[in-house]
TORKOL-4160 file (C-alpha; in steps of 0.2 Angstrom, whole numbers, padded with zeros to 4 digits, m for minus):
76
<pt num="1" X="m0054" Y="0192" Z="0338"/>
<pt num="2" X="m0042" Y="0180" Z="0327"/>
<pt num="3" X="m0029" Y="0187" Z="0316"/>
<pt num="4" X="m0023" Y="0177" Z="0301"/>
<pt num="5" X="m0008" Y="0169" Z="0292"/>
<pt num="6" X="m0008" Y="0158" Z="0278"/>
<pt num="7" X="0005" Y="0145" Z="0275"/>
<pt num="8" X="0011" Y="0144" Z="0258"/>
<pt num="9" X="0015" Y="0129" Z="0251"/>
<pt num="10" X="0002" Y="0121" Z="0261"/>
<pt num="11" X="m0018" Y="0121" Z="0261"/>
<pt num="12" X="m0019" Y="0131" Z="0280"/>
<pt num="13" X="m0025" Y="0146" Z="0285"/>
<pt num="14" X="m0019" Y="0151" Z="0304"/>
<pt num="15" X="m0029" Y="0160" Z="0315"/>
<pt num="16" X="m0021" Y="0166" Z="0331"/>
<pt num="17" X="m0031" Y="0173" Z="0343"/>
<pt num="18" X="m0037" Y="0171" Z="0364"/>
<pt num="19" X="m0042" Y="0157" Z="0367"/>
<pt num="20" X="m0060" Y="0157" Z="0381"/>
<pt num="21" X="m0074" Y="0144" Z="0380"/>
<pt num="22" X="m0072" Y="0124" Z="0378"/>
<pt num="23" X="m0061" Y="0111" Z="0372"/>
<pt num="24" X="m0056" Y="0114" Z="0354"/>
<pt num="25" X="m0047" Y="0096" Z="0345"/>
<pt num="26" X="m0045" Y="0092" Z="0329"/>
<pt num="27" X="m0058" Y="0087" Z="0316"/>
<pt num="28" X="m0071" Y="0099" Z="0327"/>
<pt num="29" X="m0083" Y="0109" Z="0316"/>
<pt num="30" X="m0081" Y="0130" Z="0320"/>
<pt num="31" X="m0090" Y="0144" Z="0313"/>
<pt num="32" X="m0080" Y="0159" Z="0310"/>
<pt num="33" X="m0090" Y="0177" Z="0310"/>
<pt num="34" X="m0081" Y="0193" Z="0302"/>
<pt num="35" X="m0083" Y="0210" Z="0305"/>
<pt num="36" X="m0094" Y="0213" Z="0291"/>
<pt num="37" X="m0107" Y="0199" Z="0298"/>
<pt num="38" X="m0104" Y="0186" Z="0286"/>
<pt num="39" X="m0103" Y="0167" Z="0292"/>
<pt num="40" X="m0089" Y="0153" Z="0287"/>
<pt num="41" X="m0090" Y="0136" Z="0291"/>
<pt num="42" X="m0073" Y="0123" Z="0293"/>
<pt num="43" X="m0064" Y="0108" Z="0303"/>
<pt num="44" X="m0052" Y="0113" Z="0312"/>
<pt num="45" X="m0036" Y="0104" Z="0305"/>
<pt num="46" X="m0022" Y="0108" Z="0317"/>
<pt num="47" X="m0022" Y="0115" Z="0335"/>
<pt num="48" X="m0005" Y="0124" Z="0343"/>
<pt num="49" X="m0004" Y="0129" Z="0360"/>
<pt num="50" X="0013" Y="0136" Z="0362"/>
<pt num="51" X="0009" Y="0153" Z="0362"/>
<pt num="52" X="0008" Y="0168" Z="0373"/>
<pt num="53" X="m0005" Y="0161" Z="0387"/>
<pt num="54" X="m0022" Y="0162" Z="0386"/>
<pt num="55" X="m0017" Y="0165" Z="0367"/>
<pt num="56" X="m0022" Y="0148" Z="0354"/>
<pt num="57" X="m0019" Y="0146" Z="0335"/>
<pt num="58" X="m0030" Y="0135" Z="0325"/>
<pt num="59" X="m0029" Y="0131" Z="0307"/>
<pt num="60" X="m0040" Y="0129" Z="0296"/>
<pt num="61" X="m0041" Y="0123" Z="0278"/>
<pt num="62" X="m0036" Y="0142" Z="0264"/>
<pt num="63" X="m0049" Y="0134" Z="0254"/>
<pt num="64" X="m0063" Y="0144" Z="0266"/>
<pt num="65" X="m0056" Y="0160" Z="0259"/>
<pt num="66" X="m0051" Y="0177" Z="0267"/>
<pt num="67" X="m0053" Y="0180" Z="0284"/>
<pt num="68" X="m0052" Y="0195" Z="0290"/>
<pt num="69" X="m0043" Y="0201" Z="0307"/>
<pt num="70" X="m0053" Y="0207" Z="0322"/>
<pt num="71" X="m0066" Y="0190" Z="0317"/>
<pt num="72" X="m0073" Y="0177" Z="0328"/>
<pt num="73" X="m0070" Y="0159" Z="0329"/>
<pt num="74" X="m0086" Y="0147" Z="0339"/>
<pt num="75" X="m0088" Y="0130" Z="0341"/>
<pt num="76" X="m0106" Y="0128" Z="0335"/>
């Protein structure tokens, strides 16, 4: 479940959430599912570890829209 923060001044969407599964890098396609079952499709354009453990945020280009708390990020 991600929650998100937009930068202003900047084209990036944050989305902070645990982090389980694979290798996630830069430039690496994901597909985002909200609650309400719809799909999104991105790069990821920035990765930043120094969270909480276990906890990552990823940001993505705004241009993809809203994304809604309590969604899921995959790596196709």
């Amino acid at each position: 479940m991600v929650y998100t923060h937009r930068l202003t001044g900047r084209d990036l969407l944050l989305l902070t959430g645990p982090r389980a599964g694979g290798h996630l890098a830069v430039g690496d396609t994901v597909v985002i599912r909200t609650p309400a079952g719809g799909t999104l499709r991105t790069a990821v354009r920035t990765v930043e570890a120094h969270t909480r453990p276990g906890t990552i945020i990823v940001g993505v280009p705004a241009s993809i829209g809203d994304v809604p708390a309590g969604s899921l990020l995959y790596l196709p």
